[in-house]
Every structure is written in C-alpha cells, then in structure tokens.
C-alpha positions as CSV (number, residue, x, y, z in Angstrom):
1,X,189.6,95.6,132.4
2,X,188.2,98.8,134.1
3,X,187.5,100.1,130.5
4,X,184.4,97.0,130.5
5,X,182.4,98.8,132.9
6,X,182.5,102.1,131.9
7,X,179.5,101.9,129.8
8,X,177.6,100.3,132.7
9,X,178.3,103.2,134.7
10,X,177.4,106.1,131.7
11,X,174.4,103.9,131.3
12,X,173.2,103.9,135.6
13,X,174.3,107.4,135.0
14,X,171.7,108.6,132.1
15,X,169.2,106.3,133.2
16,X,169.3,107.6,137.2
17,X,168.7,111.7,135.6
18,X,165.9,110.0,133.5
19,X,164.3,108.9,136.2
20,X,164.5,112.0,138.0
21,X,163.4,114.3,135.6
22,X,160.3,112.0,135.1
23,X,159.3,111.5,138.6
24,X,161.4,114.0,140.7
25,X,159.7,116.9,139.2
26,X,156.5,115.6,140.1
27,X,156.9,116.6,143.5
28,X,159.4,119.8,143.0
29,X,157.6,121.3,140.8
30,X,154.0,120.9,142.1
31,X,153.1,124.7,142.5
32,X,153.4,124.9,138.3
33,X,150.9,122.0,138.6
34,X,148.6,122.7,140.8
35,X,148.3,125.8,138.6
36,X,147.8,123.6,135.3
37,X,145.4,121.5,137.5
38,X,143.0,124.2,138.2
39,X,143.1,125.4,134.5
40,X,142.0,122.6,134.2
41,X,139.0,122.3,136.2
42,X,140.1,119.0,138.2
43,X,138.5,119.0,141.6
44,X,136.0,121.4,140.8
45,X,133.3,120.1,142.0
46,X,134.5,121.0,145.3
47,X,134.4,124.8,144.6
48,X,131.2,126.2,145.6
49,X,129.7,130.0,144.9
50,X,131.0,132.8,147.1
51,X,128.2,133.9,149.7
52,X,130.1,137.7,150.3
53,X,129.2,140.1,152.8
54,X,125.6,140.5,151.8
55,X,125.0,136.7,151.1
56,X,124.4,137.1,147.4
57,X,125.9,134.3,145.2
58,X,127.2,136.1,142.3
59,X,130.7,136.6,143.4
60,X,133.3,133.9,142.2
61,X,133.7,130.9,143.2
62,X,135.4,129.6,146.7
63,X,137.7,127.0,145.7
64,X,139.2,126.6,149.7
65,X,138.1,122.7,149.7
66,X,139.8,122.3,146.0
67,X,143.1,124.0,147.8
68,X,142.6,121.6,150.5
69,X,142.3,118.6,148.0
70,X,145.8,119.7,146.1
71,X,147.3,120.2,149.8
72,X,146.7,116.7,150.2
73,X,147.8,115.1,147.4
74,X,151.2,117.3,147.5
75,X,151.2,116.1,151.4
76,X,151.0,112.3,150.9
77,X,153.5,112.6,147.9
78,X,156.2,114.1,149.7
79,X,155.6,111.7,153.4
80,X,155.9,108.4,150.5
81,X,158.2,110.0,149.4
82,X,160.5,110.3,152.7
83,X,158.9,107.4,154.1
84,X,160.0,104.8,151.3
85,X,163.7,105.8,151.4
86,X,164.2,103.1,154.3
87,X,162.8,100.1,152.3
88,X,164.5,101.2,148.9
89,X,167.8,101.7,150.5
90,X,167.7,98.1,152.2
91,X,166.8,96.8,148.9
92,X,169.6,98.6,147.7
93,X,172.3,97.7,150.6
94,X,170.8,93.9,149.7
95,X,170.0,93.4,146.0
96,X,171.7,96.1,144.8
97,X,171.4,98.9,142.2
98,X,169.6,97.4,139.3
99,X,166.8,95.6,141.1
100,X,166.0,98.6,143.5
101,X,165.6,100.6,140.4
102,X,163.5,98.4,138.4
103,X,161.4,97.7,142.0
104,X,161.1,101.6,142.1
105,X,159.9,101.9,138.4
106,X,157.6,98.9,138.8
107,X,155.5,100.6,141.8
C-alpha cells in the first residue's frame, strides 16, 4: 500500500524543481539578464546622448532611465512575488497541492 504513492510523490518531486528552474531563476538570476537585456538593445529608446562637462554630445550614451526601467521590472517581480504567497498558500491549505500548482502555471 505505501509502495502506490511513491510515484506520485517522485512525480510532485521532479515536477516542483521544474518549475523552479523555469520560473525561479527568473527572478534570482536577473543581474545575468538585465545584462542580456541591454545586449540586446530593449529599452533603448530611453537612453539618450551624454551632454559631458562641455555639453558636446559625442560621448556615449546615458542609459540612467533604461536602469530605472530594469529596476522596475525586477521590483514588481519580486513584491508579486512575496505578495502572492498568501493566496497560493490558502489555495494550497484548501484545494491542495495539485490545483495550486496548476493555478500557479496557469497565471
């Protein structure tokens, strides 16, 4: 009998470090990609020339609102993703673990 749910469990199991290596790392490793990001030239319209000390606009570019922009995004991710540990876990506490995953993947 406790042999029968052993796969269920291996299964949670691989599923749960799936999820968090897909959307975990998101957030943990946004420094890498805010670096990839600005490789690739996203929010650059917010970077605008560099006036320097004499006001001449061939220095590079200031990219402060474009810092500003990632700042943002990597401050909303991480308050959603505190603040939304109070509604999962009473979905959790109620429905338990299956639908508050599939809720979680859903949104």
């Amino acid at each position: 009998m406790a042999g029968q749910g052993l796969p269920l469990h291996v299964a949670t199991l691989l599923t749960g470090l799936l999820e968090c290596l897909g959307f975990a790392g998101v957030l943990f490793g946004w420094p890498s990609l805010v670096f990839v990001f600005k490789n690739e030239d996203y929010f650059k319209d917010l970077c605008g020339p560099d006036a320097g000390p004499i006001g001449n606009a061939t220095g590079q570019a200031d990219c402060k609102a474009q810092d500003e922009r990632f700042s943002l995004i990597f401050t909303l991710g991480s308050f959603m993703n505190n603040f939304m540990t109070f509604p999962t876990g009473y979905i959790f506490d109620r429905f338990k673990t299956t639908v508050a995953r599939l809720i979680a993947i859903f949104f």
